[in-house]
C-alpha positions as CSV (number, residue, x, y, z in Angstrom):
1,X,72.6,186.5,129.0
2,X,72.6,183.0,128.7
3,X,71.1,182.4,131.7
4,X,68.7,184.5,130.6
5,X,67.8,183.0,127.5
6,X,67.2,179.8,129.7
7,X,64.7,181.0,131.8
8,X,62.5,182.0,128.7
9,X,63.2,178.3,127.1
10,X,62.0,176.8,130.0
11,X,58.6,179.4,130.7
12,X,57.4,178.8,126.8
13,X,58.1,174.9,127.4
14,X,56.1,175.2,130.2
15,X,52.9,176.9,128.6
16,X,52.9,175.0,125.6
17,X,53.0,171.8,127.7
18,X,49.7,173.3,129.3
19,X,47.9,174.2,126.4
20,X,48.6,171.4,123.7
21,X,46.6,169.1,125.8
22,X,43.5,171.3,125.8
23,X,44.4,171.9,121.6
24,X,44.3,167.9,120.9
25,X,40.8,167.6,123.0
26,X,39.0,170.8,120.6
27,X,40.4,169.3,117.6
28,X,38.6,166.1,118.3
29,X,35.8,167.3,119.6
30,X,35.7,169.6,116.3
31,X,35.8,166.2,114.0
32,X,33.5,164.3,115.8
33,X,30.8,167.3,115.3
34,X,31.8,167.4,111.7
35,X,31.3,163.7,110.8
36,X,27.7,163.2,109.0
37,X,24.4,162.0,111.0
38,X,22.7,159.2,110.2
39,X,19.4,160.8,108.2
40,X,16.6,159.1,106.8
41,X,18.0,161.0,103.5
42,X,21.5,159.4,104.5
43,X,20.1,156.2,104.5
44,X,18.2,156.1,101.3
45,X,21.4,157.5,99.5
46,X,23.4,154.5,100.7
47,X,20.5,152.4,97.8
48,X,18.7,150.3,100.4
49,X,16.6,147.0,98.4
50,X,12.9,147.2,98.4
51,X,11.0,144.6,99.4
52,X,7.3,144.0,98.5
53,X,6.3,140.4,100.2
54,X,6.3,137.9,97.5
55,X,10.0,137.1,97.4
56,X,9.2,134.1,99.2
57,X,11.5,132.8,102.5
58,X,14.9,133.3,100.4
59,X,14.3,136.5,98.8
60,X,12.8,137.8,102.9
61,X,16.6,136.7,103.9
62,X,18.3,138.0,101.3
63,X,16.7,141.5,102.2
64,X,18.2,141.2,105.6
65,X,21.4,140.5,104.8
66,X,21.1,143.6,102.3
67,X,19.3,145.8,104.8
68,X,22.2,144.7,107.4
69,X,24.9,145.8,105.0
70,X,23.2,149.2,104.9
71,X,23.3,149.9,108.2
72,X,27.1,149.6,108.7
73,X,27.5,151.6,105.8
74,X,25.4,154.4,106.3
75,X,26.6,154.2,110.6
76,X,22.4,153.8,111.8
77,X,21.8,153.8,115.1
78,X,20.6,150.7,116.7
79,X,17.0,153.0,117.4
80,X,16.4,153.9,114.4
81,X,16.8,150.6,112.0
82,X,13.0,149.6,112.4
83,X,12.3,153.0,111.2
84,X,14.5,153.1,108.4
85,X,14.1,149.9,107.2
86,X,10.2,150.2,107.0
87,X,10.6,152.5,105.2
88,X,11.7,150.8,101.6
89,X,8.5,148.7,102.5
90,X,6.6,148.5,99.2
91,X,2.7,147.0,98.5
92,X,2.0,144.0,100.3
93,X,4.7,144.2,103.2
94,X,3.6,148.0,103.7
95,X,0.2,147.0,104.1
96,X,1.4,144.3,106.7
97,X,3.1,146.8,108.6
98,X,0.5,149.4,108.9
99,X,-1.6,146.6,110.6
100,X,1.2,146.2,112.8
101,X,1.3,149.4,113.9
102,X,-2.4,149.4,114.3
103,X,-2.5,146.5,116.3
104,X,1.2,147.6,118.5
105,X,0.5,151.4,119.2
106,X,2.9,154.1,118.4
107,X,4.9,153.7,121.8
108,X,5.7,149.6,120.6
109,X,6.1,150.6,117.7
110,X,8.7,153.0,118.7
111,X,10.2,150.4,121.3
112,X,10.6,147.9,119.0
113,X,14.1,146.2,118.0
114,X,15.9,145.1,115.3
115,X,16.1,141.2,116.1
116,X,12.1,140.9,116.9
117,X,11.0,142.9,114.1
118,X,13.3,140.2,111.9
119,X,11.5,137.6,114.0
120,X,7.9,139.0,113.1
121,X,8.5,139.2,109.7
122,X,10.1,135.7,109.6
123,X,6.5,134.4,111.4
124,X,4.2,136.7,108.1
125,X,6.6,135.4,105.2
126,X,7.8,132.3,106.1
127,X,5.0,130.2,106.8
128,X,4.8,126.5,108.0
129,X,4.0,125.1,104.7
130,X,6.9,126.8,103.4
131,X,8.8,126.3,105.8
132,X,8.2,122.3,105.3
133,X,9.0,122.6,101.5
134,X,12.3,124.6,102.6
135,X,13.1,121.2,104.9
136,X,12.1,119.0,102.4
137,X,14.4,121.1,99.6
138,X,17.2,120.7,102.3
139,X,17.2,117.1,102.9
140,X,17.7,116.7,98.9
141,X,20.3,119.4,98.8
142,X,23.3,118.1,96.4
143,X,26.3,119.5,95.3
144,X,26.0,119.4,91.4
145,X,29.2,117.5,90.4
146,X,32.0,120.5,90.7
147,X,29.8,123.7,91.4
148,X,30.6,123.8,95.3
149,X,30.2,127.4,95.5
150,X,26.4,127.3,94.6
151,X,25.7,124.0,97.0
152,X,27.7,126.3,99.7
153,X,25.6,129.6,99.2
154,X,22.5,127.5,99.2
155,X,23.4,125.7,102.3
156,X,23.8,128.5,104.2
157,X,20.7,130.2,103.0
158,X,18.8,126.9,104.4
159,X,20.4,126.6,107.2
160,X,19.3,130.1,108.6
161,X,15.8,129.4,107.2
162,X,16.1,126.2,109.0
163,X,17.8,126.4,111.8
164,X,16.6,123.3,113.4
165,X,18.1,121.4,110.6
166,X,21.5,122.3,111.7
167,X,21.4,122.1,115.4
168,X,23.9,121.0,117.4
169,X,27.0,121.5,115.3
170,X,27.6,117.9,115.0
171,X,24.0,118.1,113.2
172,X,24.9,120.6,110.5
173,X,28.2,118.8,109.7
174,X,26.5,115.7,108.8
175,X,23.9,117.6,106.9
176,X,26.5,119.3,104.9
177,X,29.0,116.4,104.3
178,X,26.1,114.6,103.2
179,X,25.5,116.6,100.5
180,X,28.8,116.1,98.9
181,X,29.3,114.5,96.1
182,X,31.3,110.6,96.9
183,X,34.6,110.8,95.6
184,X,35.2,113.6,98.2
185,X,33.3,112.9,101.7
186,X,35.5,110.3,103.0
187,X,38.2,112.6,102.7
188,X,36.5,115.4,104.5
189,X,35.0,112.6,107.0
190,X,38.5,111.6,107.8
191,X,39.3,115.4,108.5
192,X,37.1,115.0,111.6
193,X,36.0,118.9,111.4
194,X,35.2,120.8,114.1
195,X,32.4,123.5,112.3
196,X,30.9,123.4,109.2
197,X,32.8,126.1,108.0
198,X,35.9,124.1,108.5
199,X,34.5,121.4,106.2
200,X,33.4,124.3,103.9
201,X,36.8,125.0,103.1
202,X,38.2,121.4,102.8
203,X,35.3,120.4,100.6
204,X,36.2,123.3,98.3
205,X,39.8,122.7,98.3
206,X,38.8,119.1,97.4
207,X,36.7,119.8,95.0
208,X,38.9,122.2,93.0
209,X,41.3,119.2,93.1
210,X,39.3,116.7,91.3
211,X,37.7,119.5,89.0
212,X,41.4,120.2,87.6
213,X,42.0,115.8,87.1
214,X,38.7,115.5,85.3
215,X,37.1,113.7,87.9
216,X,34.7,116.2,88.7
217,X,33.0,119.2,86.1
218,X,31.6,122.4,86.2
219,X,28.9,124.1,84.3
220,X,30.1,124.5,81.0
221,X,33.2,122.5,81.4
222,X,31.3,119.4,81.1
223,X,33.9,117.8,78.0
224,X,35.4,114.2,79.1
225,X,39.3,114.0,79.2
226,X,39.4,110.7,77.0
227,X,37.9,113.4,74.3
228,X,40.2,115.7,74.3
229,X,43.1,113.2,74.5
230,X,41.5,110.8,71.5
231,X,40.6,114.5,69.4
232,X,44.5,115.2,69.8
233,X,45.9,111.9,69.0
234,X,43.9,111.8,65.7
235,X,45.2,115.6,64.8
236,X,48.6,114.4,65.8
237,X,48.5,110.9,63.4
238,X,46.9,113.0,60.5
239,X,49.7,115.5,60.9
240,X,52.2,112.6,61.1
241,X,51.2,111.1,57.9
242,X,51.4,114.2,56.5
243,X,47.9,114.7,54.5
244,X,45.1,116.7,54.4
245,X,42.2,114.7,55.8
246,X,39.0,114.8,52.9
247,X,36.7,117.2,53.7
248,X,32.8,116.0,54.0
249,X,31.5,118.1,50.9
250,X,34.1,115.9,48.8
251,X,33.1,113.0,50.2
252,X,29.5,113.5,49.8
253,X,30.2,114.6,45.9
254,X,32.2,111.5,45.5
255,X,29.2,109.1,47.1
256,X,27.0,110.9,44.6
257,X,28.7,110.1,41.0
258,X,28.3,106.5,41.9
259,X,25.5,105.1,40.2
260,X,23.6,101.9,40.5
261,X,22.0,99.8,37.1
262,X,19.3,97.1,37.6
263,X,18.3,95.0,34.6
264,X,14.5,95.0,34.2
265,X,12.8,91.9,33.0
266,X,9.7,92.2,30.7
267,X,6.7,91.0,32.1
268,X,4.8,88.1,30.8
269,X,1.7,89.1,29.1
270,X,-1.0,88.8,30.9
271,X,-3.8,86.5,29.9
272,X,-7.1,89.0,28.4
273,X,-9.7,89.4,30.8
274,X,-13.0,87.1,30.5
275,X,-16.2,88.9,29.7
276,X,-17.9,87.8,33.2
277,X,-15.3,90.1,34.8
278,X,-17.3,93.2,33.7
279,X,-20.7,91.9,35.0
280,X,-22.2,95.0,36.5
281,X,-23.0,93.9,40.1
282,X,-26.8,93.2,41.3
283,X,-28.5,96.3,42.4
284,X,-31.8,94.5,43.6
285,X,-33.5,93.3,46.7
286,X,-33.6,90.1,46.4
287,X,-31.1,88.2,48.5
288,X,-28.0,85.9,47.0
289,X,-28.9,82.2,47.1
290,X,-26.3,79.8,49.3
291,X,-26.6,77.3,46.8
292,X,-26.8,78.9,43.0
293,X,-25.1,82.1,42.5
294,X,-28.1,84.1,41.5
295,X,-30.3,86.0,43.8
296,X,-34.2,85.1,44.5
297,X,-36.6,85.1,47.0
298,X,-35.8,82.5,49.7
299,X,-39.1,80.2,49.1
300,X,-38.7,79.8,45.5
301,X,-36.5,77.2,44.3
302,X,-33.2,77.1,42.1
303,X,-33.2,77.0,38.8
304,X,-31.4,74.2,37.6
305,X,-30.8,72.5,34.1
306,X,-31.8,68.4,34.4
307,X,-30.1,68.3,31.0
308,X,-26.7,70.0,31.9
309,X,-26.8,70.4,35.9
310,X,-26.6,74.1,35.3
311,X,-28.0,76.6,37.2
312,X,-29.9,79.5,36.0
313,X,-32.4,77.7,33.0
314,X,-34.6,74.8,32.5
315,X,-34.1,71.9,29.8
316,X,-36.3,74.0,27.5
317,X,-34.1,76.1,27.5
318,X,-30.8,74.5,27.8
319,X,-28.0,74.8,24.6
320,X,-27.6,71.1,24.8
321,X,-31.3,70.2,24.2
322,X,-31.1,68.2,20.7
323,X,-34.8,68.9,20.3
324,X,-34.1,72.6,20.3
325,X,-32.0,72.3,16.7
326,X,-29.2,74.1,15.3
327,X,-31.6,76.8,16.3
328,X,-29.7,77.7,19.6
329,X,-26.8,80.6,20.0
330,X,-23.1,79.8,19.9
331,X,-20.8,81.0,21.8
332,X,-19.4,84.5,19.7
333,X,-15.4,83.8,20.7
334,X,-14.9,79.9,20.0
335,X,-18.3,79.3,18.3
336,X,-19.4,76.4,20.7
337,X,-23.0,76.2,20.8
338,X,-22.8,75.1,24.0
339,X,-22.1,78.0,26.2
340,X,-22.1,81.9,26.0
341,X,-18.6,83.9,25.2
342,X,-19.1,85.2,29.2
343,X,-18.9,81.6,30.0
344,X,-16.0,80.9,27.6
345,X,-12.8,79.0,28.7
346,X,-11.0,80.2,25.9
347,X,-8.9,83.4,25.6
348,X,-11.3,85.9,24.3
349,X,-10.2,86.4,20.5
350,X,-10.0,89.3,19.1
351,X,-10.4,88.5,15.7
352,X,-13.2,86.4,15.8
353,X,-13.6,83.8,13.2
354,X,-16.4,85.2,10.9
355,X,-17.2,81.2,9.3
356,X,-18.3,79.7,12.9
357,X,-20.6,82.2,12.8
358,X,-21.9,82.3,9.5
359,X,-24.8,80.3,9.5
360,X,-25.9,82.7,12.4
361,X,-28.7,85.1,12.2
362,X,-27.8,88.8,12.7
363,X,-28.2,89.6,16.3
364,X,-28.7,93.4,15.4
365,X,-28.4,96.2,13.1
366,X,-26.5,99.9,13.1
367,X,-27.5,102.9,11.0
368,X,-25.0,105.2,10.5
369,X,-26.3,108.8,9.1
370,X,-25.1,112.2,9.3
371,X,-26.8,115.2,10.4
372,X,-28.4,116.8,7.8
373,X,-29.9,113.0,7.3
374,X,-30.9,113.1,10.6
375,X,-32.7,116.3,10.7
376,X,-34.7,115.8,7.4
377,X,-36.1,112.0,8.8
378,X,-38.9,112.7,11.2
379,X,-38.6,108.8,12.6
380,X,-35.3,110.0,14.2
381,X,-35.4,111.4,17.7
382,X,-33.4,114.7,17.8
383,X,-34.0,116.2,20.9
384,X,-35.5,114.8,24.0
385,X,-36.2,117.9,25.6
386,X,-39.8,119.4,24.8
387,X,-39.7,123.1,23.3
């Protein structure tokens, strides 16, 4: 019986050992027929980036690097990337690449590879011109102060958009430690690095080294140690002296109770103004003389006093004439009959004295009359406007 038993042991062990080879080859070939195709509808699910032409030479190389990531993701074929890539081709790149096909033919079109279609669009949207502003943009490339992640990304960006710039290795090494900011490219220097990736990563090791002593600053971090040290010490000595440092409102209300007094001296009084001071100023033709100070014609002479070497009258005329008499004017403010009040070298007077001039004729006469007077005299003037 046991023998038996044996016998059947050793027959199933035998057919199993034939048929769980041919098991494990259907189950695989069952999972590799269930895993998903690469479909154009596939692809466009995976969120490809459009691209429309103006994005210039870094935005062309940032869509290859996007379109790149795509494919791994979504498993496309090496045949059909062209395809699926032209396909997120918007405006102005789609209108290039329906010339293209034009000017290929369907069966180039269909031949065509990944790497020279990269190529051809490199040759439409990165031009010479701009490819000499991307040199010239690399040659000043900087690392700002501690931000070595941005001078890294940008570097790299260049370098493919330049790859002249950066070959042989040696080349790109120097172009890249040249960039960095002093305090750290003697150090990476003397590291002696064999890529530029090696001097990537010492550079940023470095950097985060000086960022954390204050030697080197970030965007947004840009506050000076000696600051924050001098901001502490004064928080530390007003704690220490124990009281509340005055705010600014109470020092502002105390600066404005003070108050300042001036003394103000009277000013002298002023002397009264002469009477040739409000000579109404010559509105004629005739031009001012050099050598009197009246105006007439040029040919006719001065007039000029033999009696007092005045200008402006004759002798006949002149106030000192004795043959005129006590006929003449006097003066109306000291009562000199020598000169006029306008001509006056005294103070004017006010109260003028009334006996200088007493013996003097009346110069003129005032009327003073109301209205109804006014209206019943017909030698008065009441209107000047004719009815």
């Amino acid at each position: 019986m046991a023998g038996r038993n044996q016998r059947l042991a050793n027959v199933i062990a035998t057919q199993m050992a034939n048929i769980l080879p041919n098991l494990v080859n259907q189950l695989n070939n069952a999972n590799q027929n269930n895993e998903p195709k690469c479909t154009l509808k596939y692809f466009n699910s995976c969120g490809p980036t459009k691209f429309i032409g103006n994005e210039g030479a870094t935005g062309l190389l940032q869509w290859f690097e996007s379109m790149e990531s795509t494919f791994v993701n979504c498993g496309c074929p090496e045949n059909l990337k062209v395809r699926y890539a032209t396909s997120v081709l918007q405006k102005g790149a789609l209108t290039w690449w329906n010339d293209e096909k034009r000017r290929l033919g369907e069966a180039a079109v269909t031949a065509l590879t990944w790497t020279v279609f990269k190529t051809n669009m490199t040759n439409k949207y990165c031009s010479p011109s701009e490819i000499r502003k991307l040199e010239g943009e690399f040659w000043g490339l900087k690392q700002d102060s501690g931000d070595n992640v941005a001078y890294n990304d940008r570097f790299s960006q260049l370098s493919t958009l330049c790859p002249n710039m950066v070959t042989p290795v040696s080349r790109g090494i120097e172009q890249y430690i040249g960039g960095l900011p002093m305090t750290i490219q003697d150090a990476v220097w003397g590291s002696k690095p064999a890529t530029v990736g090696e001097a990537m990563t010492l550079a940023g090791r470095l950097t985060e080294n000086h960022v954390q002593a204050g030697s080197l600053f970030r965007k947004g971090n840009k506050k000076s140690k000696s600051s924050s040290s001098d901001d502490s010490k004064s928080s530390e000595d007003d704690s220490y002296k124990g009281f509340k440092p005055e705010s600014s409102f109470n020092s502002k209300k105390r600066k404005n109770n003070a108050t300042n007094y001036a003394i103000v001296a009277p000013a002298p009084p002023m002397a009264p103004q002469r009477g040739n001071d409000n000579r109404k100023p010559y509105t004629g033709f005739l031009p001012k003389c050099n050598q009197c100070p009246f105006h007439h014609a040029p040919e006719t002479p001065c007039f000029k006093c033999s009696v007092c070497q005045r200008y402006g009258h004759l002798a006949k005329d002149c106030w000192n004439n004795n043959n005129r008499g006590n006929q003449g004017r006097a003066c109306f403010n000291c009562g000199d009959p020598t000169h006029f009040r306008n001509d006056c070298p005294q103070p004017i007077n006010v109260n003028v004295n009334t006996n200088a001039n007493a013996n003097q004729a009346g110069r003129a006469r005032t009327f003073n009359i109301i209205a109804n007077q006014a209206q019943a005299n017909n030698d008065v003037v009441n209107d000047m406007n004719p009815k």
